[in-house]
C-alpha positions as CSV (number, residue, x, y, z in Angstrom):
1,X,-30.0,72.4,49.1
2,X,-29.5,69.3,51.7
3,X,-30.2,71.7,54.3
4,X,-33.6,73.4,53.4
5,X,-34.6,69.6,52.4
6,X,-33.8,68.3,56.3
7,X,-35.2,71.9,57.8
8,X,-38.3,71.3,56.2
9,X,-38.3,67.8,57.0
10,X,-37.9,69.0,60.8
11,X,-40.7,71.1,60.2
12,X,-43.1,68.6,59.3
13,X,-41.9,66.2,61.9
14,X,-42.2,68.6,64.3
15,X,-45.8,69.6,63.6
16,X,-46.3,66.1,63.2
17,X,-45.3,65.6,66.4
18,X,-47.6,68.6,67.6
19,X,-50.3,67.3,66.0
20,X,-50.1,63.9,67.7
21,X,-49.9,65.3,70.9
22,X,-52.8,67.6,70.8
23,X,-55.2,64.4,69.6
24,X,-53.6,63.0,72.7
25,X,-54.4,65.5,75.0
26,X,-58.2,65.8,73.5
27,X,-59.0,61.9,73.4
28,X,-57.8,61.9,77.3
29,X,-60.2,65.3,77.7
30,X,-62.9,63.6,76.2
31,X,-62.3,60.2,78.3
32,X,-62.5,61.9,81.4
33,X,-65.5,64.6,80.7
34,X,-67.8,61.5,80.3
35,X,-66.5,60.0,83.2
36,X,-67.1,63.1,85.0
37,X,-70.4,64.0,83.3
38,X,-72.1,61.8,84.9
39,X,-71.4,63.1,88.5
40,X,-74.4,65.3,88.8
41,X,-74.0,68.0,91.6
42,X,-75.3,67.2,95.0
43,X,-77.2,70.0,96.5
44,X,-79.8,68.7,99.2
45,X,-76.9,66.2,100.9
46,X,-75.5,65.5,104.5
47,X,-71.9,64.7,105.3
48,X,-70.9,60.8,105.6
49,X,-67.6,59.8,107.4
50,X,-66.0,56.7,105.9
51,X,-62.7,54.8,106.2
52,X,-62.0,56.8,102.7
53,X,-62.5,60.6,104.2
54,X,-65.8,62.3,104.2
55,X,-68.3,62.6,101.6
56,X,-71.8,64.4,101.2
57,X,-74.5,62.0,100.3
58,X,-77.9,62.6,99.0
59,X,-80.7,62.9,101.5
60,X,-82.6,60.7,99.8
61,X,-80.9,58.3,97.6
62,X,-82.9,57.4,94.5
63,X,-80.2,55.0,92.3
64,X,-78.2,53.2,95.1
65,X,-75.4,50.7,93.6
66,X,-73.9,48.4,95.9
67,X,-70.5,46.8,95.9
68,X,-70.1,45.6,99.7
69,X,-71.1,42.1,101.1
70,X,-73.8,41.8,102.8
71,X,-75.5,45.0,102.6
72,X,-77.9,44.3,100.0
73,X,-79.9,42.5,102.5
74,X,-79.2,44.9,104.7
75,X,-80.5,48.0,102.6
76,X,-83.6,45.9,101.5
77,X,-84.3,45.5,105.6
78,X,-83.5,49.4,105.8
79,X,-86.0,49.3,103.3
80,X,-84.0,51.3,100.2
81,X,-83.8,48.7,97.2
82,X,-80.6,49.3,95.2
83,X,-81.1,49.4,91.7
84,X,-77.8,47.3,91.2
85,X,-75.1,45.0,93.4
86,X,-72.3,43.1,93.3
87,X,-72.3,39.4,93.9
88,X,-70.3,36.6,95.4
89,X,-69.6,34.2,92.5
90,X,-68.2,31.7,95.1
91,X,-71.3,31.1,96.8
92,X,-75.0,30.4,96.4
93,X,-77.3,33.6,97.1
94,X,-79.2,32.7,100.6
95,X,-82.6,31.7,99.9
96,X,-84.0,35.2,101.5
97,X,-82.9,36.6,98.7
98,X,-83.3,34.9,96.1
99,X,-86.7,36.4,94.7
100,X,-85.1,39.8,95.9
101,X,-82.1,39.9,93.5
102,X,-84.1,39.2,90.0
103,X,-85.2,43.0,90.3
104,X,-81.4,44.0,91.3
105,X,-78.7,44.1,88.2
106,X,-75.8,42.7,88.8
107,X,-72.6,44.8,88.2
108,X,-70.1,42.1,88.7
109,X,-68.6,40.1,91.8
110,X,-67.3,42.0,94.7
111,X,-64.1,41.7,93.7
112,X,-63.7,42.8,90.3
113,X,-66.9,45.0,89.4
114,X,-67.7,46.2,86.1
115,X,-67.2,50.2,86.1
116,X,-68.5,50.7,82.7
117,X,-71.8,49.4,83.8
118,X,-71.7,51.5,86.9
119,X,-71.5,54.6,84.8
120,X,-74.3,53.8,82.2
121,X,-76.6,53.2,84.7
122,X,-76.3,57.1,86.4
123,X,-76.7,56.1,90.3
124,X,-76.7,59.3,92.8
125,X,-74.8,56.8,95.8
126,X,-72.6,54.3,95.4
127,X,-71.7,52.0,98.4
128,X,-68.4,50.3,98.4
129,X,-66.4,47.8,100.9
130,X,-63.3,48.0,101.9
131,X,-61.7,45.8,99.4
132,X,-62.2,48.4,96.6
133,X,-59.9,51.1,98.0
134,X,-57.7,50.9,95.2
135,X,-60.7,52.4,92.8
136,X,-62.2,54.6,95.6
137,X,-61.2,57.7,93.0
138,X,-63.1,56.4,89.7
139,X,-66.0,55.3,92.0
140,X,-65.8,58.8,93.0
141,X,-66.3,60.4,89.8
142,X,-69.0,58.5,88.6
143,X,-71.2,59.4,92.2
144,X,-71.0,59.9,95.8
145,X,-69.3,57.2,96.8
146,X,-69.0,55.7,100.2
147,X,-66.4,52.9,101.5
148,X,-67.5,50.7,104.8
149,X,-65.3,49.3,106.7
150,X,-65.6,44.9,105.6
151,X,-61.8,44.3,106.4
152,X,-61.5,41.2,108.4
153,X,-61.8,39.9,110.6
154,X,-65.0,41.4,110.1
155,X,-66.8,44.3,112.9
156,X,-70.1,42.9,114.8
157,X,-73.2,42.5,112.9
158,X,-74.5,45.3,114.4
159,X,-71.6,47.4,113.5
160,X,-72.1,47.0,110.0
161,X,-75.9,47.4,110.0
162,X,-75.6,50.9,112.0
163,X,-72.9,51.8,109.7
164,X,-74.7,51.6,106.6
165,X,-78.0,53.3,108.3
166,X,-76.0,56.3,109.0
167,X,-75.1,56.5,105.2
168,X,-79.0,55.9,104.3
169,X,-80.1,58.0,106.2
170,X,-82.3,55.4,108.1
171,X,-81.3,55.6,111.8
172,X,-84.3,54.8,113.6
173,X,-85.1,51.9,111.0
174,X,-81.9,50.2,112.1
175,X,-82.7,51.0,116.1
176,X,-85.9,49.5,115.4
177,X,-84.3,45.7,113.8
178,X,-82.0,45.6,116.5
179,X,-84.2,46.6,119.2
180,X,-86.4,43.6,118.1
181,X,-83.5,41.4,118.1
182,X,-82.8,41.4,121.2
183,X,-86.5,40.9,122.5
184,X,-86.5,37.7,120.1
185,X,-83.2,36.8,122.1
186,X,-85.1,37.4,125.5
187,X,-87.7,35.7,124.7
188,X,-85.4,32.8,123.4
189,X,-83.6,32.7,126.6
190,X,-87.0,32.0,128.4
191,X,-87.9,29.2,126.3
192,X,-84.9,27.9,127.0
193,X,-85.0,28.5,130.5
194,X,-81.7,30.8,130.2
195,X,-81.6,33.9,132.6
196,X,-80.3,35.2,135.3
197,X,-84.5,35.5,137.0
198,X,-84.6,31.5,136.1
199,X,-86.0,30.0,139.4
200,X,-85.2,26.4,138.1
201,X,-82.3,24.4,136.6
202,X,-82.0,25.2,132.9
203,X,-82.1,22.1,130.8
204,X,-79.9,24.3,127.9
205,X,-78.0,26.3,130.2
206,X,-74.9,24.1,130.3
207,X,-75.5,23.2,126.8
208,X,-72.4,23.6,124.7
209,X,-73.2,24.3,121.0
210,X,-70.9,23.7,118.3
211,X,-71.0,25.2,114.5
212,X,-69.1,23.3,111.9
213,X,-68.4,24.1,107.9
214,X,-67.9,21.8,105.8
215,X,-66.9,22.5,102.4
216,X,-65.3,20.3,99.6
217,X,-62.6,22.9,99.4
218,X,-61.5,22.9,102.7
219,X,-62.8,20.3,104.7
220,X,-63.7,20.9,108.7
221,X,-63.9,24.6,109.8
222,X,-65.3,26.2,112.4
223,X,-67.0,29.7,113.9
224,X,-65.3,31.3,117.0
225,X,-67.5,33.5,119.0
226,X,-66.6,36.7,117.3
227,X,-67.8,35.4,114.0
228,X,-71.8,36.3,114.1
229,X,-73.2,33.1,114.5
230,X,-70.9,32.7,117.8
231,X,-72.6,36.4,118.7
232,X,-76.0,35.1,118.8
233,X,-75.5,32.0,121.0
234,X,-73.0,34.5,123.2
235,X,-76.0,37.1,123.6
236,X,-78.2,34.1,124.2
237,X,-75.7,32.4,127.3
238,X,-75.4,29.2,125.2
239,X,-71.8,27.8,125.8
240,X,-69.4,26.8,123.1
241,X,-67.1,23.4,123.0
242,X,-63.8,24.3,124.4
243,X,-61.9,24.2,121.0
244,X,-64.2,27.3,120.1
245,X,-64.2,29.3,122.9
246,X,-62.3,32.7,122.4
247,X,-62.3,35.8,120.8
248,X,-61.5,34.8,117.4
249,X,-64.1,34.4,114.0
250,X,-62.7,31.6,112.7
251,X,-60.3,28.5,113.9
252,X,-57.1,29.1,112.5
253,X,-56.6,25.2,111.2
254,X,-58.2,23.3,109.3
255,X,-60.1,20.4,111.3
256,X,-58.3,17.1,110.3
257,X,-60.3,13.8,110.7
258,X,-58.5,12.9,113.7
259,X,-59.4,15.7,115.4
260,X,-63.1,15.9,114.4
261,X,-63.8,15.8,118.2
262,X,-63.5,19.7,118.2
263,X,-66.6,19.8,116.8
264,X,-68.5,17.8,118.9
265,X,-71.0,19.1,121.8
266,X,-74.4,18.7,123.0
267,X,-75.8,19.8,119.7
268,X,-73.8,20.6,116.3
269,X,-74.8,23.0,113.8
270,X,-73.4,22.1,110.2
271,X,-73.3,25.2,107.8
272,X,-74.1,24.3,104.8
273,X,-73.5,26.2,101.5
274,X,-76.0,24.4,99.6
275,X,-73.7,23.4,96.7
276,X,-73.4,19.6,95.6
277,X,-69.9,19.1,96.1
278,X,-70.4,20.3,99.9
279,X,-73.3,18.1,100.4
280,X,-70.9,14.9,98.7
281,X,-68.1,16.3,101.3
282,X,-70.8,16.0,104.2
283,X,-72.3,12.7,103.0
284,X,-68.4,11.0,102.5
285,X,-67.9,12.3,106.3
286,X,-70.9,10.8,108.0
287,X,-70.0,7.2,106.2
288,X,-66.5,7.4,108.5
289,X,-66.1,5.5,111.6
290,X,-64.4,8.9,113.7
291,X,-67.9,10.6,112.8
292,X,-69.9,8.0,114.2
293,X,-68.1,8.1,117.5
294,X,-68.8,11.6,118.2
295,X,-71.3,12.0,121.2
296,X,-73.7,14.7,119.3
297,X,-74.3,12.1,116.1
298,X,-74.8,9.5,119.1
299,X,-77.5,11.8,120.4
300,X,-78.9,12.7,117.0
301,X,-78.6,16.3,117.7
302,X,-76.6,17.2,114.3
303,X,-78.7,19.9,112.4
304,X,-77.7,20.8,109.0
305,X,-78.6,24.6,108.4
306,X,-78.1,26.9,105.6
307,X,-75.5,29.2,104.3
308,X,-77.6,32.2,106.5
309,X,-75.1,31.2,109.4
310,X,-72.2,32.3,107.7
311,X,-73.7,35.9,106.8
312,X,-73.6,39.3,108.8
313,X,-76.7,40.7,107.4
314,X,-80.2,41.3,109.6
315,X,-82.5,38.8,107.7
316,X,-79.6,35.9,108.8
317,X,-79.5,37.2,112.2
318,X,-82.7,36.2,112.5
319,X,-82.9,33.4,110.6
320,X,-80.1,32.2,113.2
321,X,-82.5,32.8,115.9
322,X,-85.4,30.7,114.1
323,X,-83.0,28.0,113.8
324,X,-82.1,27.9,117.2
325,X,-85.9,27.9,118.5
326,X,-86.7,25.1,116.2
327,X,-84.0,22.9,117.1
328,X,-83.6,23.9,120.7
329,X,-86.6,25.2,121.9
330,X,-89.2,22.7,121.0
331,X,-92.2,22.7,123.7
332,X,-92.0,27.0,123.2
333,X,-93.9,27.3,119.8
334,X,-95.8,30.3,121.6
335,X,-92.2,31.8,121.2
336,X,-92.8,32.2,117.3
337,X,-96.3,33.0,117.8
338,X,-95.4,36.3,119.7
339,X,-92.5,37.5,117.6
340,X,-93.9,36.8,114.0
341,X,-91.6,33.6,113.1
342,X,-89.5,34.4,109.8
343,X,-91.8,37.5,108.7
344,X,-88.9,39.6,108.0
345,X,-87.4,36.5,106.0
346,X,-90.9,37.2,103.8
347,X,-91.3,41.1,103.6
């Protein structure tokens, strides 16, 4: 009698047991069919290669989601709007933007996005950075998904804006931005009297120009002349202090206050990241003794300029360039006349 009782208890345990497995096996089915569901077959698409593999994007991407830094300026320029981005929650959005990204949802910082939203809102091309390897796979089943090289230090500015034309499909557009960079930086060089053809002594072309960042976090920074701002005086011939000469993007050390000499030169660009503490940080410095001695706040050639100098895309690029016209080139206002000033900063 014991027997039967514990056989059939074994019975029902082990189809209890069955059972619990099979709702298992169908909630997991179900998870991933609406993941998958919403990867709709690409049939008119062209062959991307990314750091990830290869994938085959749409011709014509509609419903673009970007996760990378950077290229959301960048796509606008190439002219395809995403319909959603990523954001850096550790800095301001650069003013060029800023009426831009109210008609872009935000799916989270770049760091951590939100994958949920990404699949609720259907997009046919997702563009990723480097950072999100890790969930290259689940991007992957919800669309298309692309992954361009950001690692740092960081490729040239040009790099990254070719990089994502090729995924957009908008080639030419990107020949055509950089192609008018570098008549904005020709015509630069002869305001400034910089050039190779200049039949008289340059007053800038022993100039050396030095870009600080000062932050309430860190203190004194500064560019090298890989990092892009140091790219754009390099394609220009404007020389850099001694401490920043090199092929490196950033200086390694912090500044300390005894060494704020680093950063002095002919003229000094300050980045600044447009957030109160920063400006506190700035404002504390300039009320010390050691920043009074340096020869460019003797000379009252210390320009504060905005968070644009820090950024990669094509609208900062040339903001960079408008920068160094105003503060540098004043005598050539024909200069802005003949290139259209900051029209791409208000298309």
């Amino acid at each position: 009698m014991l027997t039967i009782i514990s056989l059939r208890r074994f019975t029902r345990l082990m189809l209890l047991s069955i059972l619990i497995v099979i709702l298992i096996l169908a909630c997991k089915t179900t998870h991933d069919t609406s993941i998958t569901s919403y990867k709709q077959p690409v049939e008119n698409c062209r062959t991307v290669q990314h750091i990830m593999g290869s994938t085959c994007v749409p011709r014509n991407p509609q419903r673009v989601v970007n996760l990378a830094p950077d290229n959301l300026a960048n796509s606008w320029a190439l002219g395809v709007r995403p319909i959603a981005s990523a954001y850096s929650t550790s800095s301001p959005m650069p003013k060029y933007l800023q009426d831009k990204v109210a008609q872009v949802e935000s799916v989270g910082n770049y760091g951590n996005p939100n994958i949920e939203k990404i699949l609720r809102l259907k997009p046919d091309l997702i563009i990723s950075g480097s950072e999100l390897k890790g969930i290259y796979k689940q991007l992957s089943y919800i669309a298309p998904t692309v992954v361009l090289n950001t690692s740092f230090p960081s490729p040239p500015w040009t790099d990254l804006l070719e990089e994502l034309a090729t995924v957009l499909g908008k080639e030419e557009v990107s020949k055509q931005l950089i192609d008018q960079y570098w008549q904005r930086v020709e015509k630069l060089k002869q305001a400034l009297d910089i050039g190779a053809d200049s039949s008289k002594e340059s007053r800038c072309k022993n100039m050396e120009i030095s870009i600080a960042n000062i932050t309430s976090e860190y203190g004194i920074g500064s560019y090298g002349e890989k990092h892009f701002s140091g790219s754009v005086l390099k394609d220009i011939g404007l020389q850099r202090p001694k401490s920043q000469r090199g092929d490196f993007f950033y200086i390694n050390t912090i500044i300390s206050k005894e060494k704020i000499s680093d950063i002095d030169g002919d003229a000094l660009f300050v980045v600044s990241w447009e957030r109160e503490d920063d400006k506190k940080t700035l404002n504390k410095l300039k009320q010390s003794s050691l920043w009074s001695q340096l020869e460019v706040v003797q000379k009252n050639k210390v320009y504060v300029v905005g968070v644009h100098w820090h950024n990669s895309d094509i609208f900062a690029i040339y903001a960079i360039l408008d920068d160094l016209e105003k503060y540098l080139g004043k005598g050539a206002s024909q200069f802005l006349k003949n290139t259209g000033g900051r029209k791409w900063l208000r298309e």
